[in-house]
C-alpha positions in Angstrom: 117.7 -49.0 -15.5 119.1 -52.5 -17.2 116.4 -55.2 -16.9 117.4 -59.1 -16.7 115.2 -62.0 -17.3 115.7 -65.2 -15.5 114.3 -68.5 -16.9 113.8 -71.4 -16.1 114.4 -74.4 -18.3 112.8 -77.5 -17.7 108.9 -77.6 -17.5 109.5 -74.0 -18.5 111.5 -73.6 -21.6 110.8 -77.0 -22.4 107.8 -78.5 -21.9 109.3 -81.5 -19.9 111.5 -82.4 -16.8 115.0 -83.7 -19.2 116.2 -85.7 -16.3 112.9 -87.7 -16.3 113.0 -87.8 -20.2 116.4 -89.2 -19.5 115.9 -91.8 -17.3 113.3 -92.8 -20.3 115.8 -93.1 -23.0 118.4 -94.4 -20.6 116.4 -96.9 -18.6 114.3 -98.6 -21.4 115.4 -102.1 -21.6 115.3 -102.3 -17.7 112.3 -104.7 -17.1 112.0 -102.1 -13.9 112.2 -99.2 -15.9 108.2 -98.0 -14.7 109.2 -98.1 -11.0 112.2 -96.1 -11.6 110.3 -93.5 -13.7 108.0 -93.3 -10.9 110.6 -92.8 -8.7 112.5 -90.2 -10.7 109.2 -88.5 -11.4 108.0 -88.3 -7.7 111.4 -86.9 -6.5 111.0 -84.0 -9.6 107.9 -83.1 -8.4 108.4 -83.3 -4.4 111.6 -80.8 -4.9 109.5 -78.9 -7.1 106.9 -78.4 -4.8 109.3 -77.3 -2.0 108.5 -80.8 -0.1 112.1 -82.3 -0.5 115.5 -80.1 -0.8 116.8 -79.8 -4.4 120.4 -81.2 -3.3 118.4 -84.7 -1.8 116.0 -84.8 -5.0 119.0 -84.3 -7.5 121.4 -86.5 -5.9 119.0 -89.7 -5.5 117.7 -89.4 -9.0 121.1 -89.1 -10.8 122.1 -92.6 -9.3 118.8 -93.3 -10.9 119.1 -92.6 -14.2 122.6 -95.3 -15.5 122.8 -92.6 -18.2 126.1 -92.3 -20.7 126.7 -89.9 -23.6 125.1 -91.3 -26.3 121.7 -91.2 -24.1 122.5 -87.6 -24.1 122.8 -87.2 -27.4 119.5 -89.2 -27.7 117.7 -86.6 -25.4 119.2 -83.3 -27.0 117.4 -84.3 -30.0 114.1 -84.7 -28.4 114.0 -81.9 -26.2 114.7 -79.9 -29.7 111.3 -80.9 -30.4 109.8 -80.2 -26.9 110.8 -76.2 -26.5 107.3 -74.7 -25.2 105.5 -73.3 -27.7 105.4 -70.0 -26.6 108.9 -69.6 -26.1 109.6 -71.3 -30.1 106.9 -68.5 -31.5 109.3 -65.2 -29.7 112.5 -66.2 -30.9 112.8 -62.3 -32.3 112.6 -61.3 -28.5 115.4 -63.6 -27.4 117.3 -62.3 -30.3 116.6 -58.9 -29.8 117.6 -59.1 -25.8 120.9 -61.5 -26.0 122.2 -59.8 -22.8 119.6 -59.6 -20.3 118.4 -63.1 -20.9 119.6 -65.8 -18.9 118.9 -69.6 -18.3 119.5 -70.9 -14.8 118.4 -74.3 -14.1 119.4 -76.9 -12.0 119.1 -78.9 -14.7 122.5 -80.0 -17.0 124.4 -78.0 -19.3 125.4 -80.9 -21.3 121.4 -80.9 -22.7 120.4 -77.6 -22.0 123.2 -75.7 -23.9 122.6 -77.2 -27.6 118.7 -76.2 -27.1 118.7 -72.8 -25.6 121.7 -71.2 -27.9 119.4 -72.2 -31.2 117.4 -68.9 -29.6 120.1 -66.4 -29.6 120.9 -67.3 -25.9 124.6 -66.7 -25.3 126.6 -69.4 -24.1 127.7 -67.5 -21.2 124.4 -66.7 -20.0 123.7 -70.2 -19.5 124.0 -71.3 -15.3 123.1 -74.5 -14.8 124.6 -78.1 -13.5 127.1 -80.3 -15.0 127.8 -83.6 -15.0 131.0 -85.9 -14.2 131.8 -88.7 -16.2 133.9 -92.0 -16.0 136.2 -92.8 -19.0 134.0 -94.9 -21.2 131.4 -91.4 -21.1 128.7 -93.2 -18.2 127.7 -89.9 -15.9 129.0 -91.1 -12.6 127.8 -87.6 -10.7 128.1 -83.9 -10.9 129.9 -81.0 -9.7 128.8 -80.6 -6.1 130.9 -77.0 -5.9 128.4 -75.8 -8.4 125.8 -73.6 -6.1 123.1 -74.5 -9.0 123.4 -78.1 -7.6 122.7 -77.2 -3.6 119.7 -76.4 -1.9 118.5 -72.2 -2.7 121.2 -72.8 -5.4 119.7 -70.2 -7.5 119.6 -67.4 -4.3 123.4 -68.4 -4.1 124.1 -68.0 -7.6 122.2 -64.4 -8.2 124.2 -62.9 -5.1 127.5 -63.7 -6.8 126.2 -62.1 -10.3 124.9 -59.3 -8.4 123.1 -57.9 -12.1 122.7 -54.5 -11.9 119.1 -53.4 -12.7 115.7 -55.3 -12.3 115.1 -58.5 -12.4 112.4 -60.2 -13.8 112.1 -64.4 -12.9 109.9 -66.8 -15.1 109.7 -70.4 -14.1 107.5 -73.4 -12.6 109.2 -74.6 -9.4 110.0 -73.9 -5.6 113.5 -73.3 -6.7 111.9 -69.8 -8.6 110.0 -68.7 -6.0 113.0 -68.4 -3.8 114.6 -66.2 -6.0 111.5 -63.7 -5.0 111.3 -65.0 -1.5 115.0 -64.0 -0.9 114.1 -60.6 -2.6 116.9 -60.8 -5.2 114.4 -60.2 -8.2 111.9 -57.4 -8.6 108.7 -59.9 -9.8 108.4 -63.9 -10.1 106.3 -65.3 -13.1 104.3 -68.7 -12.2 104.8 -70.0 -15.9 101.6 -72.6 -16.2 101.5 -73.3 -20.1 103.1 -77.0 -19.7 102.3 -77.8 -15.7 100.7 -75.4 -13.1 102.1 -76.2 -9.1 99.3 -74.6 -7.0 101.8 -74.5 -4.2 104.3 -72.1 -6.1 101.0 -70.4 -8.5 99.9 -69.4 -5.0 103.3 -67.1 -4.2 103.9 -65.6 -7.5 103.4 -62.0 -8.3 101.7 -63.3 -11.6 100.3 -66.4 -13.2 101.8 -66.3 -17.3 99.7 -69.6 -18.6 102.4 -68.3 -21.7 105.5 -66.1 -22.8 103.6 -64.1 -24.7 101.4 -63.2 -21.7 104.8 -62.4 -19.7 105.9 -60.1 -22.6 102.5 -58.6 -23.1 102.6 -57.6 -19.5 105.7 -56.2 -19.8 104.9 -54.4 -22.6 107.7 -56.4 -24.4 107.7 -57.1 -28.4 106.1 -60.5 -28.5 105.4 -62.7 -32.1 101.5 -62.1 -31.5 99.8 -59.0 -30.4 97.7 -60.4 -28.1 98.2 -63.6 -25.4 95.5 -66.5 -26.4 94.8 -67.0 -23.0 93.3 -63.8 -22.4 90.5 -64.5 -25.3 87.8 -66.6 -24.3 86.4 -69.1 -26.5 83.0 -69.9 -25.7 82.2 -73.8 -27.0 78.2 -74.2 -27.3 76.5 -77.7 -28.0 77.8 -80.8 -29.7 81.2 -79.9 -30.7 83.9 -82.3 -31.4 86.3 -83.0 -28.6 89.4 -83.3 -31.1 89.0 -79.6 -31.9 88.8 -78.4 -28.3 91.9 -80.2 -28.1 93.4 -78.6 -30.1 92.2 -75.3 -29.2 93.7 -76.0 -25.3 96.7 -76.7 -27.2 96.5 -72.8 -28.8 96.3 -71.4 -25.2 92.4 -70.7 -25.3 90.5 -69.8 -22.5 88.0 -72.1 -22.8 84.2 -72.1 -21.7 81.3 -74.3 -22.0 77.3 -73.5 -22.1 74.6 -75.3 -22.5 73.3 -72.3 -25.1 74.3 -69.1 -26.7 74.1 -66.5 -23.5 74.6 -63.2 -24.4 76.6 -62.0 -21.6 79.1 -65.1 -22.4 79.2 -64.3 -26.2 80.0 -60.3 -25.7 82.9 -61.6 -23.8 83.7 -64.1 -26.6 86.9 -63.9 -29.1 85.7 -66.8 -30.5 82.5 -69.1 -30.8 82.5 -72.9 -31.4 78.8 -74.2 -31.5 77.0 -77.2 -33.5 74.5 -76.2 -36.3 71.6 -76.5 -33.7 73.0 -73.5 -31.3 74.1 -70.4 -33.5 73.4 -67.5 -32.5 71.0 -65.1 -33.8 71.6 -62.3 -36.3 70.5 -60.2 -33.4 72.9 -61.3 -30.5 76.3 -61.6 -33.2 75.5 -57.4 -33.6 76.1 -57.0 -29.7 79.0 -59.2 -29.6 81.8 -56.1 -30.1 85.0 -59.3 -29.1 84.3 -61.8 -30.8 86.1 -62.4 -34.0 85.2 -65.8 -35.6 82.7 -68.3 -35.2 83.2 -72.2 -36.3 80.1 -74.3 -36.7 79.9 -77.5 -36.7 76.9 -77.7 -39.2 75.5 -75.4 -41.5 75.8 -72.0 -41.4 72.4 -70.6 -41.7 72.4 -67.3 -44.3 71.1 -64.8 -41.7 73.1 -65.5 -39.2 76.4 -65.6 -41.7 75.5 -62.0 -43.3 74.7 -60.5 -40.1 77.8 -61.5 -38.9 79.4 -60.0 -42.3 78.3 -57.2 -41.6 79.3 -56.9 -37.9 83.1 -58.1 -38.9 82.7 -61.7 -37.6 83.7 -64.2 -40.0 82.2 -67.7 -40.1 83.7 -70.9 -41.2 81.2 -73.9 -41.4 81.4 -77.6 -41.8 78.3 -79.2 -43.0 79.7 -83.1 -43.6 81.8 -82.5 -40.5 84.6 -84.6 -41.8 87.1 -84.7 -38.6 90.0 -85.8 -40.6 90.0 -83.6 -43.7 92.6 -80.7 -44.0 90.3 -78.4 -43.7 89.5 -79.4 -40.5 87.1 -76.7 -38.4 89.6 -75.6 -35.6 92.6 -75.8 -38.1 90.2 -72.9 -40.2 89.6 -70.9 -37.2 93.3 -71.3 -36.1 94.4 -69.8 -39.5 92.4 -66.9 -39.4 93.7 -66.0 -35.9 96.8 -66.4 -36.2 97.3 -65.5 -39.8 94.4 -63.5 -41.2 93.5 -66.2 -43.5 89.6 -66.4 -44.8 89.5 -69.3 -47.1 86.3 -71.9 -47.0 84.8 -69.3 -44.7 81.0 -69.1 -45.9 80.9 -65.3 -45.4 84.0 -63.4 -46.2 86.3 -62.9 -49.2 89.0 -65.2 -49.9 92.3 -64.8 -48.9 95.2 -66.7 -48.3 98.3 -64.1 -47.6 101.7 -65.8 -47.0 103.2 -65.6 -43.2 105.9 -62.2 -43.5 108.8 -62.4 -40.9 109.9 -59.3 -39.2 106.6 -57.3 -39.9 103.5 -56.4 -38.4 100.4 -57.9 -39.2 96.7 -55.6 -39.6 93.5 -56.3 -40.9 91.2 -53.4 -42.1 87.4 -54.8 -42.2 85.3 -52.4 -43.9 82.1 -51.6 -45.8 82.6 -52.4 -49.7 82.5 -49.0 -50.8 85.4 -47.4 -53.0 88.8 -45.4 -52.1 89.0 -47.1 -48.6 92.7 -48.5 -49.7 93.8 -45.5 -51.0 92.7 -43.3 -47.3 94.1 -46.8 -45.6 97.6 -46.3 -47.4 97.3 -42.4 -47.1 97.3 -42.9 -43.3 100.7 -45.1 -43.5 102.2 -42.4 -45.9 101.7 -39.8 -43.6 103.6 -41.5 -40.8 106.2 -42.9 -43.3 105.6 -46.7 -42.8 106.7 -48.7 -45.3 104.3 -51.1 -46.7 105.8 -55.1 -47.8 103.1 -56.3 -48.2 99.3 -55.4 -49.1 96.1 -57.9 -50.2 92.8 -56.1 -50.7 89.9 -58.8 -51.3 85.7 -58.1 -51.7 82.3 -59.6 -51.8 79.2 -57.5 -52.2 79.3 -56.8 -48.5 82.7 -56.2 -47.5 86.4 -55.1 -47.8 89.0 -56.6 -46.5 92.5 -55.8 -46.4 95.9 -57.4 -45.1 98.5 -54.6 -44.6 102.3 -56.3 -43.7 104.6 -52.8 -42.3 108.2 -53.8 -41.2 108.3 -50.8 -38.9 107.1 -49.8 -35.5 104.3 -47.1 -35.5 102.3 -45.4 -32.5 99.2 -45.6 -31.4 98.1 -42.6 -33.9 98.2 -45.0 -36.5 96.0 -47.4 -35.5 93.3 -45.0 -33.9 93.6 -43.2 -37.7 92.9 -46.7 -39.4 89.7 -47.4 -37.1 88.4 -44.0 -37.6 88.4 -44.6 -41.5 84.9 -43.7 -43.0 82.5 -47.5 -43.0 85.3 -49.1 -40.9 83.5 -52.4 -39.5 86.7 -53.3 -37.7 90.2 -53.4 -37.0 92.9 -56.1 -35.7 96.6 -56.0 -35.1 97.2 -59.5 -35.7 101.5 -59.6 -35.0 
């Protein structure tokens, strides 16, 4: 059975509401211009939350906004830059599914079209409102026949596509949940990465903080193997509020403690503590998740080759220098998402370059010989091709970077974690 996937663009897609960002570009040398964002920004969010009908909320805040083309123009080029992170990291996925994806918004085609078809999204999969204009280009309304721009206009606008298979909804608003209220669409996706609306997260089927948590669900090929939001970052001590910024910013799930509790740091991916609240050598061996651990300190030497030695690499900051490029967070970020190692205190260095269209996996291991050669014996066997290999050592470990371009099954990766003095194994992308 065919399987369509509706989403929702602004808040969504975007991180913002365009026709408030509008009304920002459009209304900026009006010495009332706060009042009427607050105005515009209340209506947004009282349609949103069911309280006001979409037709009354879009209505009053176009005669808000005193917008003409070149304001358009103006926003196109900003929302370019505001495309939800999660969405701008799965571009292969939108590529790969140009027909089942479409964009329906009650938003405006004239500023959602030039940002949603720079992802493979086909023009004619692209509902949404549109504009009217007076001769010198000012927008002057919209089409009211358009059932995008009327109250349940998305319930209206799925009956006449009638698509023929299940239907999957992602969005933020009232105007989504209808769509699964109405029973036109199998499940509805609360999508919370840019603004969370209790009232609607309360209805859906799931709550996707991300994209890559609605493909992971779905068991859909995603850029990253596994959501951020499902690893929890555990944050002990003094640590420095611009890098837990910055880690909200990654999708964390993020939890604070007064110390190092064990139960908290077997559950941990990663660990962020000052130099007063590491761990012990003893507790890092029972703590099977977590993958890195960023001090902000020094790394004391037990700690950092127990950790070795459990697969749990450590990057340190002793002069804590907040505004150097080797900034803590921006180290730990780089491992997860990349694989990289350098400045950590207690694992080879390695740098490997990012490789589109392949899969990612990291091989930890004891530093023993020939564990490359059964590691490339296992993708022989299944015929995977190999772009791209990095093997680095210290006295205590191995590790290796393997980039494949094709798909492989689970075999594989069970074979490559029961390799002889395997410490641990990652699919990173």
């Amino acid at each position: 059975m065919e399987q369509y996937f509706i989403i929702d663009f602004d808040s969504t897609f975007t991180q913002v509401e365009a026709l408030d960002e509008l009304a920002r570009i459009s209304l900026k040398n009006r010495p009332d211009r706060e009042d009427i964002y607050k105005q515009i920004e209340d209506l947004t969010n009282a349609s949103m939350e069911g309280k006001l009908s979409f037709t009354e909320s879009l209505e009053r805040r176009v005669k808000l906004l005193n917008a003409n083309r070149d304001h358009l123009k103006q926003l196109i080029s900003h929302l370019k830059k505001k495309v939800s992170t999660s969405f701008s990291r799965n571009t292969i996925f939108f590529k790969n599914h140009q027909d089942e994806v479409l964009i329906v918004s009650g938003g405006f085609k004239e500023f959602i079209t030039p940002v949603v078809t720079e992802y493979h999204i086909k023009k004619e999969n692209i509902y949404a409102n549109t504009f009217v204009f007076d001769e010198e280009g000012n927008i002057i309304g919209y089409d009211r026949e358009n059932p995008l721009s009327q109250e349940g206009g998305k319930v209206k606008l799925l009956k006449e596509l009638q698509l023929p298979g299940d239907i999957y909804g992602i969005g933020d608003g009232y105007s989504d949940f209808q769509l699964k209220e109405s029973g036109m669409i199998k499940k509805f996706f609360a999508f919370t990465e840019n603004i969370e609306r209790k009232s609607v997260a309360e209805k859906a089927d799931h709550i996707t903080p991300s994209f890559d948590e609605f493909l992971y669900l779905n068991k859909l090929p995603r850029a990253i193997s596994y959501p951020k939001n499902r690893i929890k970052c555990l944050v002990v001590g003094n640590v420095d509020e611009d890098a837990l910024d910055q880690l909200k910013k990654e999708g964390y799930n993020m939890r604070h403690r007064d110390d190092v509790e064990e139960k908290y740091l077997e559950e941990a991916g990663v660990l962020f503590c000052d130099e007063e609240h590491q761990p012990s050598a003893e507790q890092v061996q029972n703590a099977g998740r977590l993958k890195v651990i960023g001090i902000f300190g020094k790394c004391n030497r037990k700690l950092a080759d127990a950790a070795a030695e459990n697969g749990i690499i450590i990057f340190d900051d002793p002069r804590h220098n907040p505004h150097s490029t080797d900034f803590l967070p921006k180290r730990v970020m780089a491992f997860m998402n990349e694989g990289k190692t350098h400045t950590s205190c207690n694992f080879p260095d390695l740098q490997p370059p990012r490789v589109n269209n392949a899969h990612r996996l990291i091989h930890i291991h004891k530093n023993v010989p020939g564990i490359l050669a059964k590691i490339n014996d296992v993708f022989a066997r299944h015929n995977i091709n190999i772009v791209g290999e990095f093997l680095v050592t210290n006295p205590q470990i191995g590790y290796v970077i393997t980039d494949v371009n094709t798909g492989y099954d689970t075999e594989v990766l069970n074979e490559l974690k029961a390799i002889e003095h395997t410490i641990k194994f990652r699919l990173l992308y």
